[in-house]
Structures are given as structure tokens and as C-alpha cells.
C-alpha positions in Angstrom: -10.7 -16.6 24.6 -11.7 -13.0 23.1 -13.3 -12.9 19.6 -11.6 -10.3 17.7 -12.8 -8.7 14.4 -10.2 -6.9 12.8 -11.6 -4.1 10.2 -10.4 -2.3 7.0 -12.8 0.4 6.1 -13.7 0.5 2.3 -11.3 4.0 1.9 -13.1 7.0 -0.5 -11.4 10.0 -1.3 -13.7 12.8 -2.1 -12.4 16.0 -1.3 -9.3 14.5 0.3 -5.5 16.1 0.3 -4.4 12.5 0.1 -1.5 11.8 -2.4 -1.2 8.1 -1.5 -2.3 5.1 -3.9 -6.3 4.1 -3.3 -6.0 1.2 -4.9 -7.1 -1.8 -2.1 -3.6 -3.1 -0.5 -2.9 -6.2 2.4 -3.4 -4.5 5.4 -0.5 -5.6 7.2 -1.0 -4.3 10.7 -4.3 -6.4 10.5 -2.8 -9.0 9.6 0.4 -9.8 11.7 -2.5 -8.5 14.9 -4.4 -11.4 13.7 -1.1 -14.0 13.3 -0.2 -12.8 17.3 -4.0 -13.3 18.4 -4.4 -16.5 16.7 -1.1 -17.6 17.9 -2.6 -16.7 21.6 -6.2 -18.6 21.3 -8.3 -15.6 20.8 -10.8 -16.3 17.6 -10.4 -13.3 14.8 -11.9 -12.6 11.7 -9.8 -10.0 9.0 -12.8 -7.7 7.0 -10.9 -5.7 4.7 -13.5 -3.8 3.2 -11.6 -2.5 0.8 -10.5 -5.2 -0.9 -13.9 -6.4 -0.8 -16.0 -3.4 -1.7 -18.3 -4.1 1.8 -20.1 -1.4 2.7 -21.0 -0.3 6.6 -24.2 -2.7 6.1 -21.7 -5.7 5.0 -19.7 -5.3 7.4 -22.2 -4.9 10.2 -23.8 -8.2 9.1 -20.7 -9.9 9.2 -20.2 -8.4 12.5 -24.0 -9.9 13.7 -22.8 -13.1 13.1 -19.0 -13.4 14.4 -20.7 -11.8 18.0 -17.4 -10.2 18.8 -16.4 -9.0 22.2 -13.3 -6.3 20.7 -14.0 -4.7 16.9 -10.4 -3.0 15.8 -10.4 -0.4 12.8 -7.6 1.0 11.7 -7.5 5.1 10.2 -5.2 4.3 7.1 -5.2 2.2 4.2 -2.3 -0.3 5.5 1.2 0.4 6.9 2.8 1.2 3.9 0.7 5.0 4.5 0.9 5.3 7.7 3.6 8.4 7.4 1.0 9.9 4.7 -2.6 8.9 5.9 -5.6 11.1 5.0 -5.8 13.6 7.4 -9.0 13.4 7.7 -11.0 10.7 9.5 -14.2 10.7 8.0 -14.0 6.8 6.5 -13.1 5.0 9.8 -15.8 7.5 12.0 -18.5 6.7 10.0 -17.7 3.0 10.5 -16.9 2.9 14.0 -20.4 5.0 14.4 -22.2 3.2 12.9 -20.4 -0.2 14.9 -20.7 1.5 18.3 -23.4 -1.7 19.4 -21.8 -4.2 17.2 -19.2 -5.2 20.4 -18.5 -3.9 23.9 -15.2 -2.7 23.1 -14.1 -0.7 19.8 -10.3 0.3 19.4 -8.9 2.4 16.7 -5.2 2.1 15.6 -3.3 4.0 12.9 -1.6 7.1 12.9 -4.4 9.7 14.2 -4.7 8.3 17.6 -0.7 7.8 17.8 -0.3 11.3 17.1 -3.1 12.8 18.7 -4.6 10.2 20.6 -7.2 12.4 22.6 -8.7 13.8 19.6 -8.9 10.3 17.9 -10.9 8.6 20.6 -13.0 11.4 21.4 -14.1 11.8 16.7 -13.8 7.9 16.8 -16.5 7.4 19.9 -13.8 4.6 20.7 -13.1 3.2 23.9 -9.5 2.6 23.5 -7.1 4.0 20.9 -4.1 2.5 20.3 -0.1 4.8 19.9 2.3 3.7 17.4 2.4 -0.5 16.3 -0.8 -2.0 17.2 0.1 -5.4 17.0 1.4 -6.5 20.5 -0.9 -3.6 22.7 -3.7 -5.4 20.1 -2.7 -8.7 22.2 -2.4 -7.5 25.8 -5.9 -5.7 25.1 -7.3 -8.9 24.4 -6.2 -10.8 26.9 -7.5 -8.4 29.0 -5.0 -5.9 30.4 -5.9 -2.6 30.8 -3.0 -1.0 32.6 -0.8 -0.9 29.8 1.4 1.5 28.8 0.0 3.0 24.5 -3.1 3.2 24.6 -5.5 6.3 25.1 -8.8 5.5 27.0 -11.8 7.1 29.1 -12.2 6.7 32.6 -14.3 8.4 35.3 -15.5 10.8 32.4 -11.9 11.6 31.7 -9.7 11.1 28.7 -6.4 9.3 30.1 -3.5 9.2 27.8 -1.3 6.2 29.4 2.2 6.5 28.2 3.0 7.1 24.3 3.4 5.6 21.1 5.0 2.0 22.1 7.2 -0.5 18.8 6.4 -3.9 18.3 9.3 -6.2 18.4 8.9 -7.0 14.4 12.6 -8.4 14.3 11.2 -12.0 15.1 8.0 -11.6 12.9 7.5 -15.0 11.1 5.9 -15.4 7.5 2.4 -14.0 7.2 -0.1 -16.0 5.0 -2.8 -14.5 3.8 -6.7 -16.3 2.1 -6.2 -17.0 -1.3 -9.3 -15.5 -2.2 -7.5 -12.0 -0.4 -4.7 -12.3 -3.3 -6.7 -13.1 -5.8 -8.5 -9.9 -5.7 -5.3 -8.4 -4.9 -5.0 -7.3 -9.0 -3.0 -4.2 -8.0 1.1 -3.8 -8.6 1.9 -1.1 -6.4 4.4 1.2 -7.9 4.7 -0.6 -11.2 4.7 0.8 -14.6 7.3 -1.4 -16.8 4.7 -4.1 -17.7 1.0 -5.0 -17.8 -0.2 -7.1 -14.9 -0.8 -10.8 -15.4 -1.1 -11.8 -12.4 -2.3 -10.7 -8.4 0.0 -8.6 -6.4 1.1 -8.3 -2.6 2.8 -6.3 -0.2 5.7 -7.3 1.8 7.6 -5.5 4.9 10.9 -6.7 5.1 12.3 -3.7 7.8 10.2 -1.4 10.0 11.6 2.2 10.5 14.5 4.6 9.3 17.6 5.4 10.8 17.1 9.0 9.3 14.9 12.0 10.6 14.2 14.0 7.5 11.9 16.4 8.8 9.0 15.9 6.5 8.2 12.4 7.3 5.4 11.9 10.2 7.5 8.4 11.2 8.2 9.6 14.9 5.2 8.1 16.9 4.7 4.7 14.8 7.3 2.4 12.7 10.6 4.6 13.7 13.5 2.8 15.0 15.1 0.8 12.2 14.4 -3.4 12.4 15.0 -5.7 9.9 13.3 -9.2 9.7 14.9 -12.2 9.5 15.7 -13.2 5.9 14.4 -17.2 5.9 11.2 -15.9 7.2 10.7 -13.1 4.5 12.0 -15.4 1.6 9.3 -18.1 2.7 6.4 -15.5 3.0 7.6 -14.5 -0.9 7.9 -17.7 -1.4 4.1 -18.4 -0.1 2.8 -15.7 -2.4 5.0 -16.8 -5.5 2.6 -20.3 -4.9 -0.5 -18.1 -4.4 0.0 -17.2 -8.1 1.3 -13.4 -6.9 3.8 -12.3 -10.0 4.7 -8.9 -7.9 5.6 -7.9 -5.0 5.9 -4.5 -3.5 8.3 -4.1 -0.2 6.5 -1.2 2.3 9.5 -0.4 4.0 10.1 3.1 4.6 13.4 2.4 3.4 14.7 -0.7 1.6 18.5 -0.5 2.2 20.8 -2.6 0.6 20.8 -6.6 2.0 23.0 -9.0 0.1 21.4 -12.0 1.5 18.1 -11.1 0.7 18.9 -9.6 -2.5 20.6 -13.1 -3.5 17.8 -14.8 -2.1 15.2 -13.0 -4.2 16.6 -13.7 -7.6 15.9 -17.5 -7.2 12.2 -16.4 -6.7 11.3 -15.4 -9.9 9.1 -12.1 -8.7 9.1 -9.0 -9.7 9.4 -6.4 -7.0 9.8 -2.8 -6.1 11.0 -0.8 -3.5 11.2 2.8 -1.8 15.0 3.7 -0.9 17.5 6.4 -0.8 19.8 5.8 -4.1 22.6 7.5 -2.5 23.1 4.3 0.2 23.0 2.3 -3.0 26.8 1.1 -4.6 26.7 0.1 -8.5 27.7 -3.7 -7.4 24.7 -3.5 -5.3 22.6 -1.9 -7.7 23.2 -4.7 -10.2 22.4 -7.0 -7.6 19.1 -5.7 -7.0 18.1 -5.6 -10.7 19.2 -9.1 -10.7 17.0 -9.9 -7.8 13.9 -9.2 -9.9 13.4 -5.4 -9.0 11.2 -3.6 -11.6 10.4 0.0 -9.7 12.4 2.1 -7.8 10.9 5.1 -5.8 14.3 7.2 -4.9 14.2 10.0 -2.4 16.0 13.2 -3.9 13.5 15.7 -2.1 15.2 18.5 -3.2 18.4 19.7 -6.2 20.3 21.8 -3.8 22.6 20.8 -1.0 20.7 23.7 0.5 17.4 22.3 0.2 18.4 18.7 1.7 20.0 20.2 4.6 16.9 22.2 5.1 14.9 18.6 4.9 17.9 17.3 7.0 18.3 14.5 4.6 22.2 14.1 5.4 23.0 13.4 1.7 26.8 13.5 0.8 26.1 12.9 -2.6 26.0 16.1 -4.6 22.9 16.6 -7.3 25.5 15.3 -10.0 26.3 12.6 -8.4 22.4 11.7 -7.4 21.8 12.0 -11.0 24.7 9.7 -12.2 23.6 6.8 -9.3 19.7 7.2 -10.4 20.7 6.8 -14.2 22.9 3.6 -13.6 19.7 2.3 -11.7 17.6 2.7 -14.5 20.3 0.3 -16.5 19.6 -2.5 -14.4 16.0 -1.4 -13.2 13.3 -0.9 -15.9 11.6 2.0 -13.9 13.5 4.7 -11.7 11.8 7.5 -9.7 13.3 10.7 -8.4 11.1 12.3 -5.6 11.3 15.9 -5.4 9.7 18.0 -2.5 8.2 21.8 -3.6 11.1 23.9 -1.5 12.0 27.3 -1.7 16.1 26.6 -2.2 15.5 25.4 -5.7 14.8 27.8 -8.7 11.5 26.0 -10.4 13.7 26.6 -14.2 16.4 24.7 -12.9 14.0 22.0 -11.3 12.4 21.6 -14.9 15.7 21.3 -16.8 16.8 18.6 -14.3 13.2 16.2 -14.7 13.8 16.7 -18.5 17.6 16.0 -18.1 16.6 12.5 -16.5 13.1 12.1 -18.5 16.4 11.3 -21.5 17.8 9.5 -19.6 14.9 7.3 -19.1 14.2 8.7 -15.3 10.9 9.9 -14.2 10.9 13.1 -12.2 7.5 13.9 -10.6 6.7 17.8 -10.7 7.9 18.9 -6.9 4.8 18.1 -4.3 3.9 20.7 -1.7 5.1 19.8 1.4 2.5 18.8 3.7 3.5 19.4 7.7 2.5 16.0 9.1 1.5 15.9 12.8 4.3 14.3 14.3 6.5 15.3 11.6 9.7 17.7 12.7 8.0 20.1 10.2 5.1 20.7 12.3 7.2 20.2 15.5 9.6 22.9 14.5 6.2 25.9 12.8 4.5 24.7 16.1 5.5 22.2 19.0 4.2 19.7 20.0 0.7 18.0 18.3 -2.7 19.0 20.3 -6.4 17.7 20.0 -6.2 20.3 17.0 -3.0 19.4 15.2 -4.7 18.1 12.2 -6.6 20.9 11.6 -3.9 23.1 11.7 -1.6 21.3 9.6 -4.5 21.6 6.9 -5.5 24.8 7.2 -2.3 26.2 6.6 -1.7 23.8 3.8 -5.1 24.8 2.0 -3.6 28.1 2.3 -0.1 27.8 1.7 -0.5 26.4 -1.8 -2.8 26.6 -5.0 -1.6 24.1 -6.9 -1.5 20.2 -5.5 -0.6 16.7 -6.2 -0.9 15.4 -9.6 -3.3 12.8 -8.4 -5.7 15.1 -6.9 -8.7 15.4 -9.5 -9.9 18.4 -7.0 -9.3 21.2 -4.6 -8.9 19.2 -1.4 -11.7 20.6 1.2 -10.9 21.6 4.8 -10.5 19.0 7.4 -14.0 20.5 9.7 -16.0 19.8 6.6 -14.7 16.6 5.7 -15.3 14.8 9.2 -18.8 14.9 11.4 -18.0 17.0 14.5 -17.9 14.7 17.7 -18.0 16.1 21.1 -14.8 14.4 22.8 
């Protein structure tokens, strides 16, 4: 048996490019690691710092008394930002730092060290990192396997990189339960804007993965090929949380496509709900169905108004802008809040953007202000300006970004400050 502590730093900001929500979210990878080690005898315990608000002395107290033999942090706030971390990983080193004598083995998962693993273990001070889903290379690491193919680790002085980013099976992923005490504090609704919380919130994944390769999203070394869970098992998780006294819930997959079954079997829960999606997969039947189901928020990838622009972003839309615009408005008649996502490119005239948002602000869809395009390592974007991510890729990616733009994400209350700065240099 191998005692496990499975971390969530308590996330800051300051100076960050990051466009994501900071609010605290269920960190799901933590969680379905700790279902599979539980499941397999090891002895865990979840921190999520952020939840919590535990500092690095909290959590290293904790730590005295567990005694574990494998600390696991992860470098993003939960799954659902995994494509859209902070570059940076300032929060996670100064926790695994300060951690370095809290067990014999740390291991960082998330994005960073799937991407760029060397890099990531040698800022991290880690002795393994983990590429792509943590949760079943989590489990062969703590049963004590070694030569396993996803995980980045040093040996004989040397950084070894063995294999790459590996995919949990997810498609037979039971219901996850999480402490009561977790929910409770859980007072964020991700995503929702119709109506004044009343009650805690959750997060749910329902599919892992995309079957579409737009070239901005960073999905390629972690949660790619499209897998869907089985319905039973998500309706009973939503069905756990419903009894948890959770009034909304917020589905992380990178794309909620339509599901009849689950869709029918949500509108006998009585949640409220919202999803990210492409509206143009999306019928009017189905659309009616989903507002039925108890959905409240719909995040809609457009990206871009010209059939230009999309094939630039290789969205393979066949709806035209018109017809986008008639298919968002009929989801805001059965949906009380509709998003259209628009990506800064150079194909669309920035009048013609501006007359569109207010063309849908009367027609009761929001239209955020286009966001500058940020070339995710990993991402086709980064792959195609260039190749192939190195120890440096992260840097890159942000330098040019800092000075590609001057203007950034609504959300940002500052200039975001380069990566070097942001993160204490660690000889690798």
C-alpha cells in the first residue's frame, strides 16, 4: 500500500495572461486519480488548496501528518483548463519547492509536463512528470512500476522522456463522489449569468476530447480523442450532487455534443446546467431538448464571422455566419443565456465584427469583444509558426504574444508580465 496525497495549489494570478475563471473548481483529475487508487488499496488524501484557501504552510502540515510516500500536484486549476492553463508555473513550483522533503517521490501532472515534459520536471524539482491523463500512469506509479510508457523522469543524471502523452480509458469511469464539506464551499456556478446562486455548484465531465482539430486549441497531448461516459453512471453522479444540495452544474467537456439519452435523462433532475459546444452540430429539436433538460448557459464556438477566418482556424463549419446567427438566436429561445466566442483574426473587418455582437446583443446574445489568439504549446498554431514544442516552448509562445498584441482579455485587470519574470529560474 502507497500513501498518496493528491494536491491543488491555492491558484493566484498576478501578472498572468490567463483568461480562464479563478474562481476554486472540483479538480477532477484529482479526483477520479484518487477513485482508481482507492479502488486499488493505496491510502490518499485530496488537498485542494484552492477550495480551501491553504497556504504552502497548510498544506505542509497536512502533509507532516498523512507521512506520504508519493505527493501529486497538478499545474492547472482542474481539467476543465487544461487546453488554457497559465503559462506560467510559478503556483505549483513554489509548492512543489517548498514540498521537496515532504515525501520521497513528488510527480507533477497537467499540461506543462505533457507538452514539455523536460522543462516541467527540471522548473518543478520533480522526480517524475506525468504526459497527457494522469489518472491510470497515477496508478501504475503507485504500485510501483517505473518502466512505463508517459512519464518524464531523471536517471543517471539524465532527463529520460519515456514515450509520450498516454489517454485514460474514461469510457468506463463510474460516478465520482466528492466530501460534502468540498461542495459546500463549492459556491461558484461556472458559466452562469441568468440567476443569482442559491445554492453550491459542481462540475461534471460527461465526454473527454474532440473529434475536431481547430488549430488554436492546445488538446493534442492530453484529453484528445473523443469518449463519452456511460449515461447511468453520469446521471447517478448528477444525481449524488442534486442530494448534496448542488442547484448547478457545469459539464467540462471540450465539447458537449448532442446526446438524447442524457439530455432526457437530465430533465428529470431538476439542475440547472451549462455547457461549451459548437451550435452548428446542434438541430432546433435538439436544441429544445436541451433547454428542456435544465440547460441555463451556453458557451458557442463561432471563433471567427468569415468562412475565411474558420478555415483559417480549420473549424470545418458548413454553416454560413447567417445561419450561425439564426441557430445561436433559436438557442437563446429555449436557453436563458447564449455565448458567441469570437477569436481576434485578421479575415474579419473589426466594423463588421462590432455590428454583428450588437446584431445579437438585440437579439438577447452576448458576443465577447474578439480575444487575441494565444499559440498554445501543443496547439497546431504553435506547431505550424514553429514545430514541434522544446524545453523553451512556453516562453516563446509568450514572448511573441506580449508582443504581438496591446490590448488583452477583458478579464485581465493588467498588462500580463513575461513568463522569465513570473517563475524562479531552476537549473534542469
Amino acid at each position: 500500500m502507497t500513501r498518496i496525497a493528491l494536491i491543488n495549489p491555492d491558484w493566484q494570478y498576478d501578472g498572468s495572461i490567463y483568461f480562464g475563471c479563478r474562481s476554486p473548481h472540483l479538480p477532477l483529475e484529482l479526483g477520479i486519480s484518487q477513485q482508481l487508487l482507492d479502488c486499488a488499496g493505496h491510502q490518499t488524501l485530496l488537498l485542494d488548496a484552492h477550495m480551501f484557501g491553504l497556504s504552502i504552510s497548510d498544506v505542509a502540515a497536512e502533509l507532516r501528518t498523512f507521512r506520504p510516500d508519493m505527493v501529486v500536484v497538478t499545474t492547472a486549476p482542474t481539467y476543465l483548463f487544461w487546453r488554457c492553463a497559465p503559462p506560467e508555473l510559478r503556483v505549483p513550483q513554489q509548492l512543489m519547492l517548498a514540498l521537496r522533503d515532504a515525501a520521497p517521490t513528488l510527480v507533477a501532472v497537467g499540461p506543462h509536463g505533457s507538452t514539455t515534459p523536460r522543462a516541467a520536471l527540471g522548473k518543478l524539482q520533480a522526480d517524475f512528470v506525468v504526459m497527457g491523463e494522469c489518472e491510470t500512469t497515477l496508478l501504475r506509479l503507485a504500485n510501483g512500476e517505473r518502466e512505463i510508457p508517459g512519464i518524464c523522469y531523471r536517471e543517471d543524471g539524465m532527463i529520460r522522456v519515456n514515450g509520450g502523452p498516454q489517454a485514460a480509458p474514461f469510457v468506463d469511469q463510474p460516478p465520482l463522489q466528492w466530501p460534502d464539506e468540498m461542495i459546500r464551499r463549492h459556491t461558484h456556478h461556472h458559466h452562469r449569468f441568468e440567476a443569482t446562486p442559491a445554492g453550491p455548484g459542481a462540475e461534471v465531465e460527461a465526454s473527454r476530447g474532440c473529434p475536431y482539430s481547430c488549430t488554436f486549441c492546445a488538446k493534442d497531448n492530453f484529453r484528445n480523442g473523443y469518449r463519452k461516459r456511460p449515461v447511468a453512471g453520469i446521471l447517478q453522479e448528477v444525481d449524488a450532487l442534486r442530494y448534496q444540495g448542488v442547484e448547478y452544474i457545469y459539464f467540462i467537456d471540450e465539447i458537449f455534443l448532442p446526446n438524447r439519452e442524457l439530455l432526457e435523462g437530465l430533465v428529470s433532475c431538476g439542475l440547472k446546467f451549462g455547457v461549451q459546444t459548437r451550435i452548428d452540430l446542434w438541430k432546433p429539436e435538439m436544441i429544445a431538448l436541451l433547454g428542456r433538460a435544465g440547460c441555463v448557459s451556453i458557451e458557442a464556438g463561432v471563433e471567427s464571422l468569415t468562412t475565411e477566418g474558420r478555415e483559417l482556424l480549420a473549424k470545418k463549419c458548413r454553416m454560413t455566419t447567417d445561419e450561425l446567427a439564426d441557430r445561436l438566436v433559436t438557442a437563446r429561445n429555449h436557453v436563458p443565456f447564449v455565448q458567441a466566442n469570437l477569436i481576434e483574426v485578421p479575415q474579419d473587418d473589426d466594423e463588421v465584427v462590432e455590428q454583428w455582437r450588437n446584431k445579437m446583443q438585440r437579439a438577447g446574445v452576448w458576443a465577447n469583444d474578439p480575444v487575441p489568439l494565444y499559440p498554445y504549446p501543443g496547439s497546431p498554431d504553435y506547431r505550424k509558426m514553429w514545430g514541434e514544442p522544446d524545453d523553451y516552448a512556453w516562453e516563446r509562445a509568450h514572448d511573441y504574444y506580449l508582443g504581438l498584441f496591446d490590448r488583452f482579455s477583458d478579464v485581465q485587470e493588467q498588462r500580463p508580465v513575461p513568463l522569465r519574470k513570473l517563475e524562479r529560474e531552476v537549473q534542469s
